[in-house]
C-alpha positions as a Markdown table, in Angstrom:
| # | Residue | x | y | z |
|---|---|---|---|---|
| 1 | Unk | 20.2 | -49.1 | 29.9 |
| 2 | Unk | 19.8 | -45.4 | 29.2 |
| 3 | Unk | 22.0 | -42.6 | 31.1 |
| 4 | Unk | 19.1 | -41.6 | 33.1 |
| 5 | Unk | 18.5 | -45.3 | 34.5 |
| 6 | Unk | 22.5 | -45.3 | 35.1 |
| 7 | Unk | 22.5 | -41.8 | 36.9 |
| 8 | Unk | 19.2 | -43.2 | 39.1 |
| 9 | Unk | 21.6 | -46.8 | 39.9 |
| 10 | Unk | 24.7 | -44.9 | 40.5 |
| 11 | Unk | 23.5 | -42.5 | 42.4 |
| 12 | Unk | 22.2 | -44.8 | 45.4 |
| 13 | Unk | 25.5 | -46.1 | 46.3 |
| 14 | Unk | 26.3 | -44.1 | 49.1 |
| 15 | Unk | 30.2 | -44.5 | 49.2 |
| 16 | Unk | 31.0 | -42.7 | 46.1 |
| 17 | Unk | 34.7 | -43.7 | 45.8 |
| 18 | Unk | 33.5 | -47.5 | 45.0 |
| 19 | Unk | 35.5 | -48.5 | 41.7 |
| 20 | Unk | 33.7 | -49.6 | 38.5 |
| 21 | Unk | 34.9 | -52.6 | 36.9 |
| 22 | Unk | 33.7 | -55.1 | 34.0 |
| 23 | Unk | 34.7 | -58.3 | 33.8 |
| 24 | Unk | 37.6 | -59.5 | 32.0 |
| 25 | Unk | 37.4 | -61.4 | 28.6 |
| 26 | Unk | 38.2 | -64.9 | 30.0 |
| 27 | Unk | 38.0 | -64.0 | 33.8 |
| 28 | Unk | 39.3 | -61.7 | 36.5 |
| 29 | Unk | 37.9 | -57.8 | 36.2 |
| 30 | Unk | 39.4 | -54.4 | 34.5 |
| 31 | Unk | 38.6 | -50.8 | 35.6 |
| 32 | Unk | 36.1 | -49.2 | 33.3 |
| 33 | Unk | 37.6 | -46.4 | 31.3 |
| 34 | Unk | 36.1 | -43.5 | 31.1 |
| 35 | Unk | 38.4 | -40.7 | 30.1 |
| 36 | Unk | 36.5 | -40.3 | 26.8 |
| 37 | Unk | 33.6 | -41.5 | 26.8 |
| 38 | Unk | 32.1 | -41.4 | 22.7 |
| 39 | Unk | 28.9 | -41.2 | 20.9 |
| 40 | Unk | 27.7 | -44.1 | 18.4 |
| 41 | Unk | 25.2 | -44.8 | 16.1 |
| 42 | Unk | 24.9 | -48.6 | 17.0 |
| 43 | Unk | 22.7 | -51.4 | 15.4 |
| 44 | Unk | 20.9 | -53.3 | 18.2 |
| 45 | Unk | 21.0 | -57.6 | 18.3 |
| 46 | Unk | 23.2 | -58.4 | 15.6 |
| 47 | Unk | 25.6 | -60.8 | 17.0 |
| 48 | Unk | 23.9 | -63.9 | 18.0 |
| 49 | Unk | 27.5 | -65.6 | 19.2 |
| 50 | Unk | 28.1 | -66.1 | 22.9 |
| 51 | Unk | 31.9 | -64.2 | 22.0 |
| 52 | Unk | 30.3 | -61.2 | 20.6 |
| 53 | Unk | 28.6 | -58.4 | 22.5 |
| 54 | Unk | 25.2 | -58.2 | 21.4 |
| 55 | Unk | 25.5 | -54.6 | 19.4 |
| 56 | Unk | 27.8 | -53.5 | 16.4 |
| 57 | Unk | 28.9 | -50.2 | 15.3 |
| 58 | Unk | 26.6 | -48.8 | 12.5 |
| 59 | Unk | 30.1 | -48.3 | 10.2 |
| 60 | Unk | 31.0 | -52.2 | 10.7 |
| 61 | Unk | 28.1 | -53.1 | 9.2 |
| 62 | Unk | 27.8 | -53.9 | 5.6 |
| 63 | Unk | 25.7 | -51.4 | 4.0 |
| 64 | Unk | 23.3 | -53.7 | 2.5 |
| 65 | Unk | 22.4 | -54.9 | 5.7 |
| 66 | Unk | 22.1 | -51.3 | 7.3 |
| 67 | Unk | 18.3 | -51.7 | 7.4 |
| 68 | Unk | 17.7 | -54.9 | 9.0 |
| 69 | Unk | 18.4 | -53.6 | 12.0 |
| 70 | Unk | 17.3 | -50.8 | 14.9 |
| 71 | Unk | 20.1 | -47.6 | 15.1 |
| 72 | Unk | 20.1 | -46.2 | 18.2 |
| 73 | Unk | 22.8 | -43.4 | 19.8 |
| 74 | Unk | 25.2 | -45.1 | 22.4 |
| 75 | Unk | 27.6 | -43.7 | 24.8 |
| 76 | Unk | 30.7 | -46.1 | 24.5 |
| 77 | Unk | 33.3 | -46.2 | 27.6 |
């Protein structure tokens, strides 16, 4: 999802005091913190585990294996 796509979703909820939560690692929901939201260089699909998020950080990636993927700018809250 890009920010624009985001903005667009976001925007159409009318009640704009709604909270923002993600799920929790084994259940149950946290708020989403966004106090400082950061910039990434991130390497798409490289975890194929169910445990793992999908993406890595470009630095915790062993540099000979740098190129096998696609590095894209994320914003990370």
């Amino acid at each position: 999802m890009t920010v624009k796509q985001l903005i667009k979703a976001l925007s159409q909820i009318e009640d704009q005091e709604i909270r923002v939560m993600v799920r929790g690692y084994e259940g149950g929901y946290n708020d989403i913190n966004v106090d400082t939201p950061t910039i990434q260089y991130m390497a798409l699909n490289v975890n194929d585990e169910w445990y793992y998020g999908d993406h890595e950080k470009v630095e915790d990636i062993m540099e000979q294996d740098k190129d096998r993927y696609h590095i894209i700018k994320a914003i990370v809250l």
